[in-house]
PDB file with one MODEL, atoms N, CA, C and O in Angstrom:
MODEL        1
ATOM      1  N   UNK A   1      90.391 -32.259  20.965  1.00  0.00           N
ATOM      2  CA  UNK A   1      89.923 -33.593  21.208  1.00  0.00           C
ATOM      3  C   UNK A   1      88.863 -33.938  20.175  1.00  0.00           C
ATOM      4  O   UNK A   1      87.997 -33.161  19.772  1.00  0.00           O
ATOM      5  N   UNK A   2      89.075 -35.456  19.719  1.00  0.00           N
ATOM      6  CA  UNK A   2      87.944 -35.605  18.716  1.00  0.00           C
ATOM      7  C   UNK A   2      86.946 -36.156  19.191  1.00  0.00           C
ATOM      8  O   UNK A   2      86.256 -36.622  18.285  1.00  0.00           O
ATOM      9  N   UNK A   3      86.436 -36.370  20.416  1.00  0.00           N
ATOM     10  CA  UNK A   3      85.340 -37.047  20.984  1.00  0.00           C
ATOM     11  C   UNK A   3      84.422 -35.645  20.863  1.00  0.00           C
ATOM     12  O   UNK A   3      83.234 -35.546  20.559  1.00  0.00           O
ATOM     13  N   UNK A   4      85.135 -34.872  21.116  1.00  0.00           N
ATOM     14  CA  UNK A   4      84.342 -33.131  21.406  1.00  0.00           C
ATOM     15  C   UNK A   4      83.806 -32.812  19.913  1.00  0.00           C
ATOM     16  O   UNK A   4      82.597 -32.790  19.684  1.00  0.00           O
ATOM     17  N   UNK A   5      84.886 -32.536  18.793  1.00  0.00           N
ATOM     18  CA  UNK A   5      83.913 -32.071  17.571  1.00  0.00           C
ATOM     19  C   UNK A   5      83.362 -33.593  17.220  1.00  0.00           C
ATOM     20  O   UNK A   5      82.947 -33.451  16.070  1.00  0.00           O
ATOM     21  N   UNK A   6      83.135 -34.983  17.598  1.00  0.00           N
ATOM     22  CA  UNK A   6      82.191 -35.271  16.855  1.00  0.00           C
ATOM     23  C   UNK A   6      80.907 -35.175  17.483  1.00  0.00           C
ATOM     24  O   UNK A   6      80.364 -34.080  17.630  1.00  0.00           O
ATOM     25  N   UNK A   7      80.116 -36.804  18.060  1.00  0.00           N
ATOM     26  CA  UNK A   7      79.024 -36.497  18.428  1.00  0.00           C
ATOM     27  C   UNK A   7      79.052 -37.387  19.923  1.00  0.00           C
ATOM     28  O   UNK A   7      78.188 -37.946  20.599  1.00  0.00           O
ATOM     29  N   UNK A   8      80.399 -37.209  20.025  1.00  0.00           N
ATOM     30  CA  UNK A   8      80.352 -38.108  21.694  1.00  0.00           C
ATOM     31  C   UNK A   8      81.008 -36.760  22.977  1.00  0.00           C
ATOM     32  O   UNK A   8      82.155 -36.464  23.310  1.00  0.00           O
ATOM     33  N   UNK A   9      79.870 -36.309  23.335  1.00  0.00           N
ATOM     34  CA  UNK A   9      80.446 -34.771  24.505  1.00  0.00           C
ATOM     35  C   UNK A   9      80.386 -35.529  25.722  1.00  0.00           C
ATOM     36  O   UNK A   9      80.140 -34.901  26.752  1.00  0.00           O
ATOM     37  N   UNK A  10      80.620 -37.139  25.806  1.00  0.00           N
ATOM     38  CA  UNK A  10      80.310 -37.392  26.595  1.00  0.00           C
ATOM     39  C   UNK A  10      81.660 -38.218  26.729  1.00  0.00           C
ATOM     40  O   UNK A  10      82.351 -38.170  27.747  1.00  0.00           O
ATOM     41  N   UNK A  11      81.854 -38.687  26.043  1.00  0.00           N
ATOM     42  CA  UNK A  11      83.430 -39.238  25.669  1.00  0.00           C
ATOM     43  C   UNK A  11      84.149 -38.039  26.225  1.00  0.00           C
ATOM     44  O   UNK A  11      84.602 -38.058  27.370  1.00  0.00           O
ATOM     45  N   UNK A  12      84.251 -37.092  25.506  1.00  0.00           N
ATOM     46  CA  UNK A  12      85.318 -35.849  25.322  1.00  0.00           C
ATOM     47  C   UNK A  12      85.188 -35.286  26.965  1.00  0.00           C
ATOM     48  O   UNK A  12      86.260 -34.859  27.396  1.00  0.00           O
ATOM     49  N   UNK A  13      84.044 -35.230  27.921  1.00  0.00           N
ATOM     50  CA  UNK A  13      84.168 -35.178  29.360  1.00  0.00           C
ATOM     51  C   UNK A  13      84.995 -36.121  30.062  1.00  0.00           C
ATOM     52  O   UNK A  13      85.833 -35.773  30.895  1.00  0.00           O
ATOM     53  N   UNK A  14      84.771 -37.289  29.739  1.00  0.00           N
ATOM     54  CA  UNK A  14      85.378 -38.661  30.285  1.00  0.00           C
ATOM     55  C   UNK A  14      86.544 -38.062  30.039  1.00  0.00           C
ATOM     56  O   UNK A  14      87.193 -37.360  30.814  1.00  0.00           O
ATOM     57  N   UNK A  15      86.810 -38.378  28.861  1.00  0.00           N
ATOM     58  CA  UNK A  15      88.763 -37.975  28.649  1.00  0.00           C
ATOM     59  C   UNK A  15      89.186 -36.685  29.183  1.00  0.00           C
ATOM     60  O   UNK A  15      90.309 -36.809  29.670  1.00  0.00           O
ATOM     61  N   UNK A  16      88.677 -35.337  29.302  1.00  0.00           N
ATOM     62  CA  UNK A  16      89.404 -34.198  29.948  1.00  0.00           C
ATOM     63  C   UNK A  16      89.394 -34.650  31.524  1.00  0.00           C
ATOM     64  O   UNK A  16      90.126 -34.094  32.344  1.00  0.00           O
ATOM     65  N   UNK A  17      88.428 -35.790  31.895  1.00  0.00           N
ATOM     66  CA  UNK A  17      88.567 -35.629  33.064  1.00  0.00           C
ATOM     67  C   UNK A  17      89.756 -37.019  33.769  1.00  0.00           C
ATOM     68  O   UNK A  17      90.223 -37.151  34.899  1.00  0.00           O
ATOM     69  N   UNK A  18      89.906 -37.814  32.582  1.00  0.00           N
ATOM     70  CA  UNK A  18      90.653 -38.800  33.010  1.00  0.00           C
ATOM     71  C   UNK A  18      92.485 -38.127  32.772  1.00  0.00           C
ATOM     72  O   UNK A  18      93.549 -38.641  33.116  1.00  0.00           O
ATOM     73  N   UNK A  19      92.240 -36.990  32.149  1.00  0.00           N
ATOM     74  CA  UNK A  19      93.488 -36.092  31.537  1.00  0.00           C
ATOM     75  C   UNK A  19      94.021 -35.322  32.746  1.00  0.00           C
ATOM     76  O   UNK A  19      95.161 -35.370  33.207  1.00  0.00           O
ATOM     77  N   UNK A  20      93.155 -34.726  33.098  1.00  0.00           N
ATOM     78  CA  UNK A  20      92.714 -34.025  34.405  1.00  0.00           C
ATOM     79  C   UNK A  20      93.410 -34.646  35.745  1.00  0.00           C
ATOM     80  O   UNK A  20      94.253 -34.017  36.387  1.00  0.00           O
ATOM     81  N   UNK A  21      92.918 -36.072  36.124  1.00  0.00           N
ATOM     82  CA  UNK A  21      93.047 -36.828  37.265  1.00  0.00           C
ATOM     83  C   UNK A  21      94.510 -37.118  36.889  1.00  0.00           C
ATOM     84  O   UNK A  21      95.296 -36.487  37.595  1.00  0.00           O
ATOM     85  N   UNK A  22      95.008 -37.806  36.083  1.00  0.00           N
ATOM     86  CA  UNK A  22      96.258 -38.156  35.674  1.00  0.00           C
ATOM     87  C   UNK A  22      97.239 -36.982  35.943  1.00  0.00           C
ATOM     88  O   UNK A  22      98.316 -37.234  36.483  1.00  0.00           O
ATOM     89  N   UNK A  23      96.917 -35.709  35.590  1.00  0.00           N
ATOM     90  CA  UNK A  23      98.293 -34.607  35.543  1.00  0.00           C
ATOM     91  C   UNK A  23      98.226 -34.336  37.473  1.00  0.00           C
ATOM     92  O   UNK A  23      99.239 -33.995  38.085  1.00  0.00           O
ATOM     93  N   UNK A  24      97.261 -34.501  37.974  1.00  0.00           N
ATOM     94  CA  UNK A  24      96.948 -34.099  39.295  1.00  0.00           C
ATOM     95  C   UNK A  24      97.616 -35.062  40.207  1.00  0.00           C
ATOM     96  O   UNK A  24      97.691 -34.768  41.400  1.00  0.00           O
ATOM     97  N   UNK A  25      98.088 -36.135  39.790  1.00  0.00           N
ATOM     98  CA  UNK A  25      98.700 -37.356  40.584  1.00  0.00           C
ATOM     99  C   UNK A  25      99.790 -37.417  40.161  1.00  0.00           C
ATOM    100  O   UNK A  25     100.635 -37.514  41.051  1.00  0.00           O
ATOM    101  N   UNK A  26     100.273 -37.399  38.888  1.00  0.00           N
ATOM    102  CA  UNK A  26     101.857 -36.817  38.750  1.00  0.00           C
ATOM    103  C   UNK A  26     102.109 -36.057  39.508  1.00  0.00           C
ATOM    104  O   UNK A  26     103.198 -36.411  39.960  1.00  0.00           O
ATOM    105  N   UNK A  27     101.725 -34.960  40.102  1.00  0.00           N
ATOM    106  CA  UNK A  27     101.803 -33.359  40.531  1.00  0.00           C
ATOM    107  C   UNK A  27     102.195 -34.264  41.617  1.00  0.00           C
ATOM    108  O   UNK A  27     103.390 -34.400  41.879  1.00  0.00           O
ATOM    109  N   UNK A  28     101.171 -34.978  42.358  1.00  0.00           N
ATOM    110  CA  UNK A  28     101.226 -35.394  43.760  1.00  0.00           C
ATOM    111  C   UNK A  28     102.484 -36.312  43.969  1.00  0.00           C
ATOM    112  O   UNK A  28     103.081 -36.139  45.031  1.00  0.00           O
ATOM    113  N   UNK A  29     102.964 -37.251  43.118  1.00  0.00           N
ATOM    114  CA  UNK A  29     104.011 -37.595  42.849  1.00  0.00           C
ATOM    115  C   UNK A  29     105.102 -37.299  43.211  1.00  0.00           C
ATOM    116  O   UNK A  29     105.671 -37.535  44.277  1.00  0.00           O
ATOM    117  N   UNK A  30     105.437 -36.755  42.301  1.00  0.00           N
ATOM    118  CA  UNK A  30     106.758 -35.683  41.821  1.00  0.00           C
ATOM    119  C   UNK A  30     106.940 -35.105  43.290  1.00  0.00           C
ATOM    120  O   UNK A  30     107.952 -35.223  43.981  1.00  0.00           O
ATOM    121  N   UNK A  31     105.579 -34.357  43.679  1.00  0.00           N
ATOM    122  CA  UNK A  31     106.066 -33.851  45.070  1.00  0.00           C
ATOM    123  C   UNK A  31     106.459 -34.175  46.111  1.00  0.00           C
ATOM    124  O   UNK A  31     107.186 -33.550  46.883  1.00  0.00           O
ATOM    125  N   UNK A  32     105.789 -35.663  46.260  1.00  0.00           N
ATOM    126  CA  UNK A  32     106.752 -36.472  47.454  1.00  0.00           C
ATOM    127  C   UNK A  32     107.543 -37.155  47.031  1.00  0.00           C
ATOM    128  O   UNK A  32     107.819 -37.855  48.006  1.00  0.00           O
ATOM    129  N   UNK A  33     108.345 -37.585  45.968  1.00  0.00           N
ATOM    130  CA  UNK A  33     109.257 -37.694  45.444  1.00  0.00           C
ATOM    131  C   UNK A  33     110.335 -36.547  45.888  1.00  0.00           C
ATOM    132  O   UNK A  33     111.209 -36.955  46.653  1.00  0.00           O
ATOM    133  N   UNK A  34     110.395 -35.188  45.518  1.00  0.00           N
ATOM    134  CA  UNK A  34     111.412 -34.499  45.970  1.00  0.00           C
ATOM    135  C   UNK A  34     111.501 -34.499  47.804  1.00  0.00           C
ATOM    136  O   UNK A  34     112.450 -34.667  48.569  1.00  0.00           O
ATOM    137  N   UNK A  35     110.522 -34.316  47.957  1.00  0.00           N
ATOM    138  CA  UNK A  35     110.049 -34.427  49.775  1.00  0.00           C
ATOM    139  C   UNK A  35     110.925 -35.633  49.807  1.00  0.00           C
ATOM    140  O   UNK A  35     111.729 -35.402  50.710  1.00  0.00           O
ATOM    141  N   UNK A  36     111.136 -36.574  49.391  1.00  0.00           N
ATOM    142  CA  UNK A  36     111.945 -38.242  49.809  1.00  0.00           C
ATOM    143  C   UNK A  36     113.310 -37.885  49.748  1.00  0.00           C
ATOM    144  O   UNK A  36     114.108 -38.412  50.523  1.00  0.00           O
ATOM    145  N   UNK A  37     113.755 -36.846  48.711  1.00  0.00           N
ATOM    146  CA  UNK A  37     115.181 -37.132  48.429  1.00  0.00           C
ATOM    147  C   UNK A  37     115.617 -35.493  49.114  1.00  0.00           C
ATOM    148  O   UNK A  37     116.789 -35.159  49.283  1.00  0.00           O
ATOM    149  N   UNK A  38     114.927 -34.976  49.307  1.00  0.00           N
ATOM    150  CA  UNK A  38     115.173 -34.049  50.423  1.00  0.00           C
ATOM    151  C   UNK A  38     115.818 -34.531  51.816  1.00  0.00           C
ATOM    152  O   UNK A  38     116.912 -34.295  52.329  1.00  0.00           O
ATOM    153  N   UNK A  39     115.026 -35.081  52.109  1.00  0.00           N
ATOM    154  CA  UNK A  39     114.931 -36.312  53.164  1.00  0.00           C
ATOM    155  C   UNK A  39     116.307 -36.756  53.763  1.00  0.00           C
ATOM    156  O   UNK A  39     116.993 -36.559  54.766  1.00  0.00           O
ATOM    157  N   UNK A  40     116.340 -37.749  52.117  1.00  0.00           N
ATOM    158  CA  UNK A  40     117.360 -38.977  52.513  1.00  0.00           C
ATOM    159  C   UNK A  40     118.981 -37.732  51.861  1.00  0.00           C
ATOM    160  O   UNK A  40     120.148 -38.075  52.051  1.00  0.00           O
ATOM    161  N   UNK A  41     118.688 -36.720  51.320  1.00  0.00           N
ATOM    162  CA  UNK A  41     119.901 -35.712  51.326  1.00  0.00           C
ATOM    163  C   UNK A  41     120.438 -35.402  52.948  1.00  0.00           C
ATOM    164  O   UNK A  41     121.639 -35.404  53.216  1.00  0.00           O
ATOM    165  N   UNK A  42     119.736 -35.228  53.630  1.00  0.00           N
ATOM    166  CA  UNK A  42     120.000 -34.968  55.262  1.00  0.00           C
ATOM    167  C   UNK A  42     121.343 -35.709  55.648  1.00  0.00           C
ATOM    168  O   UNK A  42     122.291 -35.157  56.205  1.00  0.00           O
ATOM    169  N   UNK A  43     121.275 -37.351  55.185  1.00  0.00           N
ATOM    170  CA  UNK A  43     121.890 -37.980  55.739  1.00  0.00           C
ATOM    171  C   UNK A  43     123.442 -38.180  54.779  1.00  0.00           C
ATOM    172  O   UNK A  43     124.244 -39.083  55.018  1.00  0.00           O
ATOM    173  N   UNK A  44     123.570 -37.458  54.020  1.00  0.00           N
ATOM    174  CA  UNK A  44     124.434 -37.611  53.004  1.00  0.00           C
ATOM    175  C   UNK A  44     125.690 -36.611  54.164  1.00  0.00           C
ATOM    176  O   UNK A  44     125.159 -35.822  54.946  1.00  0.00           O
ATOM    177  N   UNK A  45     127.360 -36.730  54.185  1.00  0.00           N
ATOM    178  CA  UNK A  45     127.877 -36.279  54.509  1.00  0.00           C
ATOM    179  C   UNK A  45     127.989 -34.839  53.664  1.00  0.00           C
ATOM    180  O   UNK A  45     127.573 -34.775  52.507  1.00  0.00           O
ATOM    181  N   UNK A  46     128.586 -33.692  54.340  1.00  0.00           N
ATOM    182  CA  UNK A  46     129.205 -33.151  53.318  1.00  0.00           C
ATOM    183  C   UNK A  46     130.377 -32.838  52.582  1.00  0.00           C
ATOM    184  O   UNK A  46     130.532 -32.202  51.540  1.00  0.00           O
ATOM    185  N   UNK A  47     131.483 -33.644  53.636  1.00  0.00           N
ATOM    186  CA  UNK A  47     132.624 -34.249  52.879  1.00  0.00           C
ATOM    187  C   UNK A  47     132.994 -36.127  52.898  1.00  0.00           C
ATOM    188  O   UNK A  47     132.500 -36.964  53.654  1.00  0.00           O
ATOM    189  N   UNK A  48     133.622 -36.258  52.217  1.00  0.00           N
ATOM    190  CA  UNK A  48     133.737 -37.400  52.847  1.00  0.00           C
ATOM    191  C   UNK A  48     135.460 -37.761  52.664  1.00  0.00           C
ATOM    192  O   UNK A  48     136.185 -37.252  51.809  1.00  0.00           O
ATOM    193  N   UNK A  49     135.853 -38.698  53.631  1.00  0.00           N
ATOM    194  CA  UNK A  49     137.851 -38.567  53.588  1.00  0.00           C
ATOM    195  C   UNK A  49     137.922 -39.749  52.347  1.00  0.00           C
ATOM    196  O   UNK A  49     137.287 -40.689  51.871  1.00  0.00           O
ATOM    197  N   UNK A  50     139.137 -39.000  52.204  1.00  0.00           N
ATOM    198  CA  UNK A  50     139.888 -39.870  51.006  1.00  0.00           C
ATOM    199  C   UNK A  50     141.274 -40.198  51.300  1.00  0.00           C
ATOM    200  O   UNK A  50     142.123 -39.331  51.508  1.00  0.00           O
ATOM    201  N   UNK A  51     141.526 -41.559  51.319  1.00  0.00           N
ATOM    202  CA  UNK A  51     142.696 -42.114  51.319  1.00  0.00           C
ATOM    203  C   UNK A  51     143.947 -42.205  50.306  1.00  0.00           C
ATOM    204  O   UNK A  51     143.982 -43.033  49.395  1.00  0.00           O
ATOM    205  N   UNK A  52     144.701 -41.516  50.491  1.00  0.00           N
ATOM    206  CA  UNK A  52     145.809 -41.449  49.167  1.00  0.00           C
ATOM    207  C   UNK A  52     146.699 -42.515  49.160  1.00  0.00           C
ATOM    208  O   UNK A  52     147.177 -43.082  48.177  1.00  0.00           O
ATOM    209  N   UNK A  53     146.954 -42.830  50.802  1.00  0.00           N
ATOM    210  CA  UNK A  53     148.071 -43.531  50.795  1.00  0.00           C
ATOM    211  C   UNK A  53     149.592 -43.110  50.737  1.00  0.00           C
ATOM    212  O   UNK A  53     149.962 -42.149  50.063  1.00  0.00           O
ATOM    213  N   UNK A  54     150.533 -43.968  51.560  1.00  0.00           N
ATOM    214  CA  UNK A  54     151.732 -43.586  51.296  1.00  0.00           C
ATOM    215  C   UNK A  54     152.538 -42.995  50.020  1.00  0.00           C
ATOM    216  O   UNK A  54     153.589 -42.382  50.209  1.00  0.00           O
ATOM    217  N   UNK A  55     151.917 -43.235  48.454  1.00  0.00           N
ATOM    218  CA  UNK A  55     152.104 -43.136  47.417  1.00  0.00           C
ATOM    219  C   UNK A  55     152.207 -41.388  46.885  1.00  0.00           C
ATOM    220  O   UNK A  55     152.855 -40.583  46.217  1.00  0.00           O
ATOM    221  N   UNK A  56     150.927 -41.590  47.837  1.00  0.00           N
ATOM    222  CA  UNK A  56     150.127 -39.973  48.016  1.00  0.00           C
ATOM    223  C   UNK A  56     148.695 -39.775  46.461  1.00  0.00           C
ATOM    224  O   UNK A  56     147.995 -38.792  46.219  1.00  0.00           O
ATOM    225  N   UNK A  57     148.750 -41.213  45.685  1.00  0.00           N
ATOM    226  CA  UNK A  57     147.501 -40.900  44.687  1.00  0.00           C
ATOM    227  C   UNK A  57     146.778 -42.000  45.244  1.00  0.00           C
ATOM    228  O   UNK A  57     147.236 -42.788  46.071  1.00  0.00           O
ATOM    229  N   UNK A  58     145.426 -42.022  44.668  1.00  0.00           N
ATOM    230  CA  UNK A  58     144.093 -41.859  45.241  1.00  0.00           C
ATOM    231  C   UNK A  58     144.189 -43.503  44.731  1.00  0.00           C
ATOM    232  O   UNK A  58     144.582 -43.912  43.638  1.00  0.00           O
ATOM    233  N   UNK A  59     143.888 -43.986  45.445  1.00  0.00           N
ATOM    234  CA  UNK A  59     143.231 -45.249  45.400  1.00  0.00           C
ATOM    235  C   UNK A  59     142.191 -46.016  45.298  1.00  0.00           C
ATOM    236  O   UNK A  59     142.321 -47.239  45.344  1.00  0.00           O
TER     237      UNK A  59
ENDMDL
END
């Protein structure tokens, strides 16, 4: 970070910590994100019928 080698250590805190907060809420994200589609997977069949028809191909 260049806030760090120059003469702003005060900048270069700000930013690791705004770097910091940001990767920590993705994290939180992402995780109820899969938690959602976990979820709404429940309700998904696990086959579902298919109609061929008298023909006998798929329609």
């Amino acid at each position: 970070m260049l806030a760090a080698l120059g003469s702003s250590p005060a900048l270069a805190v700000a930013s690791a910590a705004v770097i910091l907060l940001n990767a920590l809420l993705a994290f939180a994200q992402e995780r109820q994100a899969e938690r959602a589609l976990e979820a709404l997977s429940g309700f998904l069949p696990d086959l579902s019928p298919v109609d061929h028809g008298p023909s006998g191909t798929w329609r």
